[in-house]
N, C-alpha and C positions, 0 to 999 in steps of 0.2 A: 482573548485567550486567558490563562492562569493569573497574568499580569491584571487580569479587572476582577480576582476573586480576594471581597476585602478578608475572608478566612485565616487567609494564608503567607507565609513569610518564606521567600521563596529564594535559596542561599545559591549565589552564583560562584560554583567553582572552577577556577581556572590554574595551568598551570601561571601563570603571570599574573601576580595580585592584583598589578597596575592596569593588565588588560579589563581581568572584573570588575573594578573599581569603577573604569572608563565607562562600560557596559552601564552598571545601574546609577550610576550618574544620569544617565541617556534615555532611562528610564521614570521621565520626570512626571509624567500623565500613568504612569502605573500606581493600581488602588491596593493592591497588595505590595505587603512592605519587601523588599527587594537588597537584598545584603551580598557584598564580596565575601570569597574565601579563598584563599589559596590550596589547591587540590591535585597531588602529579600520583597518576595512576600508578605509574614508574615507581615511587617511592615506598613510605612503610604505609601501607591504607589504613589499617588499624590504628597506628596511631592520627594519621588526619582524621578520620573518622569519629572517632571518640568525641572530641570536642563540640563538635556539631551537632550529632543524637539530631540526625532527621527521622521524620516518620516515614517518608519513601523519597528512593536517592535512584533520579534519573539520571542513565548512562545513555549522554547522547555524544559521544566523542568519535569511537570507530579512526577505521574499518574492521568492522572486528574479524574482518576473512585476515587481517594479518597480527591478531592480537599474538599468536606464537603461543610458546611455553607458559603456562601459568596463565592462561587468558578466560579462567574464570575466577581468580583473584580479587577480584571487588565482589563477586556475588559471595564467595564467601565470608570477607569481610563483615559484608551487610548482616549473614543469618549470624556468625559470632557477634555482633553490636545490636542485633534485634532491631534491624534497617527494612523495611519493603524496599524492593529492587522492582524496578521496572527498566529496558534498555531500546532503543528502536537498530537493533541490529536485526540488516538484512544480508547476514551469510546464514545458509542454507545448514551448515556443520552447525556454526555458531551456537544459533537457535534449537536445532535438536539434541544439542551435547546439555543443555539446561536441567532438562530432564533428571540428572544424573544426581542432582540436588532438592529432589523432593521430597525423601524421606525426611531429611534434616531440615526442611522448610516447615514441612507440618507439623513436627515434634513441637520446633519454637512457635508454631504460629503465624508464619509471616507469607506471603503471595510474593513469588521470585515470578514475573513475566517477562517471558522473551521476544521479542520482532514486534515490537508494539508500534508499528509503524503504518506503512502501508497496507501490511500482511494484513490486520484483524477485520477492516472493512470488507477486503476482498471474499474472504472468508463467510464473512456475515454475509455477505449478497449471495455468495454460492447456496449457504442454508436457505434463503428466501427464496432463490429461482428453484430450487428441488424441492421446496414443498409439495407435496401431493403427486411426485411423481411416482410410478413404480419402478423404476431402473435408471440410473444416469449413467451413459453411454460414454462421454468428452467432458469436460471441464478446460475451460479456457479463458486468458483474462488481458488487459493491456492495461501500461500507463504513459500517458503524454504529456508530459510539463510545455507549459509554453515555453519557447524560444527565449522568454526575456526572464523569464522567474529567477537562473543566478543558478549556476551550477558550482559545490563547495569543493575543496581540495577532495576532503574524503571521499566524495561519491564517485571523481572521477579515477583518483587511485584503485577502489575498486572494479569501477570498469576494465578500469586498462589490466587490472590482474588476473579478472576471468576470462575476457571474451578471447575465445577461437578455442578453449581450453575443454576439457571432457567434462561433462556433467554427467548425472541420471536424474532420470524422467520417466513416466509412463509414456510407452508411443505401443498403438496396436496391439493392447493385453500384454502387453512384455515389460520389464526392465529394459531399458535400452541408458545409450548416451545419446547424447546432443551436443554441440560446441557452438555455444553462447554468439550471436553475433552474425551465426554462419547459415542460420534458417530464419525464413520471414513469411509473413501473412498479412495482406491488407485487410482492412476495419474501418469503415465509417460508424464515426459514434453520434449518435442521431436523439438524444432527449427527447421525447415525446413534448410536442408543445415549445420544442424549444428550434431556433436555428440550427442543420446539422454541421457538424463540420466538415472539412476536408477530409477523402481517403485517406486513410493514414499508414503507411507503411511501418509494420513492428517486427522486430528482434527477439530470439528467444534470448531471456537472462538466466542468470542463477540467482533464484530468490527461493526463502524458505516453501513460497505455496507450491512448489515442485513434489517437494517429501511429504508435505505436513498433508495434503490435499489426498493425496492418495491413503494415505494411514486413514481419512476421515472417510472416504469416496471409494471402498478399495474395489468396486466393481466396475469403475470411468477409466475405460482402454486407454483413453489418451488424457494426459492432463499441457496443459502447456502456457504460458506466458511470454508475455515481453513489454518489450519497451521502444514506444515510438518517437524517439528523440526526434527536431527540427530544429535545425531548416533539413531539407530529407539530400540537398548537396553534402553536409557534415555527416549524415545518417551514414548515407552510402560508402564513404570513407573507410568509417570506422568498419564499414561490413568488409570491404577489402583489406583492412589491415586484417581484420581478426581472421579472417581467411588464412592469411599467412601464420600466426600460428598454428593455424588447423592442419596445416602442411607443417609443419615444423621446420620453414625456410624462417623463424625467427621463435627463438624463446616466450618471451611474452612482449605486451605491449607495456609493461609497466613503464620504463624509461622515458616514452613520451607522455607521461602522465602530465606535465607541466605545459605540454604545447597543445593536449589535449584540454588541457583545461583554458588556456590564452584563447585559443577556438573559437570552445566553445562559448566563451561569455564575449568573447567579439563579434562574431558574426551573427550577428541573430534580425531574422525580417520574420514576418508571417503574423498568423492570428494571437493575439494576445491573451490566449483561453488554453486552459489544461483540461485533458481529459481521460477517461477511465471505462473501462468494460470489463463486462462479466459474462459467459457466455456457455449455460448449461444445454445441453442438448442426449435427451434421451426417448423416454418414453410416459405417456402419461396410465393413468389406470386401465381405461382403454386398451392398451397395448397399442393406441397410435404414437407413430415417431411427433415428439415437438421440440423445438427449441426455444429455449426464456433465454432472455438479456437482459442487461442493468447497464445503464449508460447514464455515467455524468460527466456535466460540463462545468467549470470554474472561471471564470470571467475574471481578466484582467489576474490580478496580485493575490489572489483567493486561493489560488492551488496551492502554494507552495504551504499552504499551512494545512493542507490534510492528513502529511505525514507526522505532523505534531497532534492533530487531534483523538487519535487514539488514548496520548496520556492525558491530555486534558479532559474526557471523558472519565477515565476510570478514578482520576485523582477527584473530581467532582461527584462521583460515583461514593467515593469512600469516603468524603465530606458531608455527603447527605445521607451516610449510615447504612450503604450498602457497599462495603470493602470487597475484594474478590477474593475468594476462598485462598486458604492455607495453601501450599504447596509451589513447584517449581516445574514451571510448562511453558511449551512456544503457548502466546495469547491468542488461540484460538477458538474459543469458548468462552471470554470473558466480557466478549461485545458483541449487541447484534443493530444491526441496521439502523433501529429508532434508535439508541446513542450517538450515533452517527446524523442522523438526520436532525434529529434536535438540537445541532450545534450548525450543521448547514443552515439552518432558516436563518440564522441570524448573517447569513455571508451570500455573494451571489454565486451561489452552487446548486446547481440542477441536476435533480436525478429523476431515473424515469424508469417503465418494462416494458419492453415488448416482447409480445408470444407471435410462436407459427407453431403450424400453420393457423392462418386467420380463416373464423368463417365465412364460408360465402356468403350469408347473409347478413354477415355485419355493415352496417352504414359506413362507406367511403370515408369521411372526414373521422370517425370511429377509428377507424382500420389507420390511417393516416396520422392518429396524435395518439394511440395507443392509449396507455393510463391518465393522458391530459385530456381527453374527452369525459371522463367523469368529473373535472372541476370545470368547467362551463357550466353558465347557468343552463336550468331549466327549459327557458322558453329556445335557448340557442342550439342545445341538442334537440328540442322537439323540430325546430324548421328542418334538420336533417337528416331526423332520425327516417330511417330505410328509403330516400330517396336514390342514391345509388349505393348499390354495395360492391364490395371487394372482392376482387379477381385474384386467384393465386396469393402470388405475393405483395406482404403490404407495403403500400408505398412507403415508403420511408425507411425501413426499417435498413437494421446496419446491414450493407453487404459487405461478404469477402470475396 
């Protein structure tokens, strides 16, 4: 990560000096040089700010769905100090209220990005799987942390804030709502070339690719997301609590955020792999209906660092003299795929596509590993090339 870029001098703000301190002490195999500071959001920013004079000041603290009154206060800190902002907030308001800040972004010069998280990949595969289509019909996507990866306070006080609670969503060319927790769809996510995994059982969230998806997509009837936490006994819980708010036989879940989170980091069995989809489904020039997919798999300790790899792209992006334009926006457009993948090779992270329909005259083992049949040697796809072909549906591919 950031920590092996010898570039860079990388200032750990906490509210507790002692905790930062602790931090890059711990940081002793780190090739970038690694400094405390002490930093309370809460207080005057401006003046902690000052002293510092970073060149871009990551906001990974959250939840920012409860930042309140004055909850873009550090972004404007940053454009009066002539700070790049980048933040990995996944509230849905959050990330769209950003916007509001671009005039005065561009004036000074600076790139304000928002949801630099999970949001910019999914994004970027949406743009790849729509390539060449003529109409996209659905857009839809999941994510699955493995069971052991370590779930943080913040991510689960967000949970428990939104689920059962009203959202908006595209559903059936409409505006509609949704409540978070209370609608599900299964997904097998199946890497081409790679072991599939288990059906996975997902949850609609509230995440920015809700709003931002359709502002981009605005002819895809339905847009929709979630998240397939495990072990799928804990899943199901949480789906009957948040039920209960949907009924309004309980205000929110916030209150057991702490037993939600003892839970979750206790109970955990299953596959030790994180994974991801993306699932465009329209029409191609033709006017035949198709559907693309993007499906990865992260082995072992590997996922948890996908949500950080967004900044660590752009921030090497703007070290090797390509910065991301002036202004202030969800990070929708500031990453595509290959900066994404260029940091996978170095991690065990598998991505892959599959299309339908498949032709019927594609070679079986073809139809069967998708886009990992073009990396087989030569002589391995000649033994199989058109010996049996594909019926219907390809084998493998994710069902719902």
């Amino acid at each position: 990560m950031l920590e092996n870029e010898p570039r860079l001098t990388l200032i750990v703000a906490e509210r507790s000096l002692a905790r930062a301190d602790g931090y890059c002490k711990n940081r002793d195999r780190a090739v970038a040089r690694v400094v405390p500071a002490l930093f309370d959001r809460d207080g005057d920013i401006v003046e902690q700010l000052s002293p510092l004079r970073p060149d871009i000041l990551i906001d990974a603290s959250g939840p920012f769905q409860a930042y309140g009154e004055g909850r873009y206060r550090l972004i404007e800190a940053c454009i009066d100090q002539g700070v790049n902002y980048l933040d990995l907030a996944d509230g849905s308001d959050f990330v769209a209220g950003v916007s509001a800040f671009n005039e005065a972004a561009r004036t000074v010069g600076l790139f304000v990005l928002s949801g630099v998280s999970s949001f910019p990949v999914l994004t970027a595969a949406v743009r790849r799987l729509s390539l060449g289509m003529a109409r996209v019909d659905s857009i839809r996507g999941g994510i699955a942390p493995s069971p052991f990866a370590g779930v943080g306070e913040n991510v689960i006080r967000v949970i428990s804030g939104y689920a059962g609670q009203p959202v908006k969503l595209v559903r059936n060319g409409r505006s509609a709502l949704g409540h978070p927790f209370t609608e599900q769809t299964r997904y097998t996510i199946a890497p081409p070339g790679r072991l599939p995994l288990r059906n996975t059982l997902f949850s609609l969230v509230d995440v920015p690719d809700l709003r931002a998806l359709s502002e981009l997509w605005p002819e895809a009837k339905t847009i929709w997301m979630g998240a397939g936490p495990v072990p799928e006994v804990l899943h199901r819980a949480l789906i009957g609590l948040a039920w209960l708010v949907r009924a309004r036989t309980v205000r929110s879940l916030s209150p057991l955020a702490s037993l939600m989170q003892l839970a979750t980091n206790r109970l955990r069995w299953g596959e030790h792999r994180g994974r991801m989809f993306v699932e465009v489904a329209g029409s191609d020039q033709t006017g035949v209906a198709a559907t693309r997919s993007w499906h990865l798999l992260a082995e072992s300790n590997d996922g948890p660092l996908i949500p950080s790899m967004a900044v660590e792209a752009l921030v090497r992006k703007a070290l090797d003299g390509h910065e991301a334009p002036p202004g202030a926006r969800a990070a929708v457009h500031d990453l595509e795929l290959e900066d994404y993948e260029a940091l996978f090779a170095s991690k065990t992270i598998n991505t892959g596509f599959r299309n339908e329909p498949v032709d019927l005259d594609t070679p079986f083992y073809a139809a069967l590993l998708g886009d990992a049949w073009l990396s087989l040697p030569d002589e391995i796809r000649a033994m199989h090339d058109g010996t049996t072909t594909a019926e219907g549906r390809a084998p493998g591919r994710a069902r719902t």
